[in-house]
C-alpha positions in Angstrom: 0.0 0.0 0.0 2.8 2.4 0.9 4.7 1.4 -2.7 1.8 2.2 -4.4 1.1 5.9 -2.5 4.8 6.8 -3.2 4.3 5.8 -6.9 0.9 8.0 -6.8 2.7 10.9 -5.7 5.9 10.7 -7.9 3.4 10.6 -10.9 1.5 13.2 -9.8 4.8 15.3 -9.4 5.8 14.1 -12.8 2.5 15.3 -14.6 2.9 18.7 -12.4 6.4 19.2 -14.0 5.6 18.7 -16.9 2.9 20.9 -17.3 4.6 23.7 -15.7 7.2 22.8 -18.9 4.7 23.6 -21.1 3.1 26.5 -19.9 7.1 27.8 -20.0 7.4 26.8 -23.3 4.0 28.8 -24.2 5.2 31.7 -22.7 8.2 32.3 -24.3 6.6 30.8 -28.3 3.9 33.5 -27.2 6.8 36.2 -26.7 8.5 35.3 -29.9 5.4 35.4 -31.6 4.7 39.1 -29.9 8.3 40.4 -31.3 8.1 38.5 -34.8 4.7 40.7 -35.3 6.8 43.7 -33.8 9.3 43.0 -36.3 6.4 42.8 -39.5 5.2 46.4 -38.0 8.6 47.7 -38.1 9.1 46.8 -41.9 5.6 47.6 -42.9 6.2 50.8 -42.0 9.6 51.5 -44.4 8.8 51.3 -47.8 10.7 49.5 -50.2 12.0 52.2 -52.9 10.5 54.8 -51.1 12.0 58.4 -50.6 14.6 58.3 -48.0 15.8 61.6 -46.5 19.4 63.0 -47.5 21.3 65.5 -46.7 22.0 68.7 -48.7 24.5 67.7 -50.7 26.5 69.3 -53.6 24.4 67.3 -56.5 21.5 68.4 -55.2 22.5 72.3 -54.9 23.9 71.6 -58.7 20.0 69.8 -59.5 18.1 73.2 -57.7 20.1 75.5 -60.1 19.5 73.4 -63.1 15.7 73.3 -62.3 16.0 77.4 -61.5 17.8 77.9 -64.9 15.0 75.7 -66.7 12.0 77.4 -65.5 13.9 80.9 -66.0 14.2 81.7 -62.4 16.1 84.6 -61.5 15.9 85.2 -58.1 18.9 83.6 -55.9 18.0 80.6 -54.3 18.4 81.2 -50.4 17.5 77.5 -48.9 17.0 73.9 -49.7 14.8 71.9 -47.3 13.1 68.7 -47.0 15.4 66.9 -49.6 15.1 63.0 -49.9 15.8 60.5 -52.6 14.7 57.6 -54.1 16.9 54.8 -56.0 15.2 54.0 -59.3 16.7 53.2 -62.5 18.8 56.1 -61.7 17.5 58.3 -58.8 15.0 60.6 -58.2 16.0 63.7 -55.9 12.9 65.2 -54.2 13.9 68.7 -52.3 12.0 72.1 -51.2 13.9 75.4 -52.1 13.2 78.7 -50.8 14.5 82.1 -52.9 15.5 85.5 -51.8 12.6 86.8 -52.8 10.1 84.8 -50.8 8.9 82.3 -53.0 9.2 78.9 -52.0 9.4 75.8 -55.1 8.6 72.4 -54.5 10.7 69.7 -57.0 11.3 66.7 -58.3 14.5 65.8 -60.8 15.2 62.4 -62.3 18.8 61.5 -62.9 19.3 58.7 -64.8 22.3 56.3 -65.3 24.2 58.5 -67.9 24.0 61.5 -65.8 20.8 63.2 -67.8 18.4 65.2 -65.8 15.0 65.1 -65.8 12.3 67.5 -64.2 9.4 66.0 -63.2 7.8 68.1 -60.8 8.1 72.0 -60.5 5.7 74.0 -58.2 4.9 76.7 -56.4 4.1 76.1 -53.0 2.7 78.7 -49.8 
């Protein structure tokens, strides 16, 4: 009678065990599962050959006086703001500039692989 008490409680403790085993395991599947959909969120949220933000650089100065000199512009252009490209089949340079005399353009130049510009947005924005 004693034998089989002992063996009772050893398989009880056994089944206890492993059931708190399991509800470990759960716990951390249920954690990787929580960061894997972080992780979905995050890249949703870049796009894929989207407009990245860049800094000012001298190609882009050299693009803003190309698209002035096209659109015969003659007011001095003061700023360049909100500048960002995109990698295409070539790259497109998206940028805001802002003249001396107030007036503030809104563009967007293509470049392509053998170095040819392209305008393909020019406006005047408030």
């Amino acid at each position: 009678m004693k034998s089989n008490l002992v063996i009772l409680i050893l398989c009880l403790l056994f089944i206890q065990c492993k059931d708190t085993d399991q509800a470990s395991s759960s716990k951390i599947e249920n954690n990787n599962t929580a960061t894997e959909k972080e992780n979905v969120t995050n890249k949703a949220n870049q796009v894929v050959g989207g407009f990245s933000a860049t800094e000012v650089t001298p190609l882009i100065k050299e693009l803003a006086s190309y698209v002035l000199n096209e659109n015969n512009i003659t007011s001095p252009l003061k700023e360049i703001t909100n500048a960002s490209s995109q990698i295409v089949s070539g790259k497109n340079y998206k940028f805001d500039m802002v003249l001396e005399d107030g007036k503030k353009y809104r563009t967007k130049v293509y470049v392509n692989l053998q170095n040819e510009k392209e305008i393909l947005d020019f406006e005047l924005i408030p």
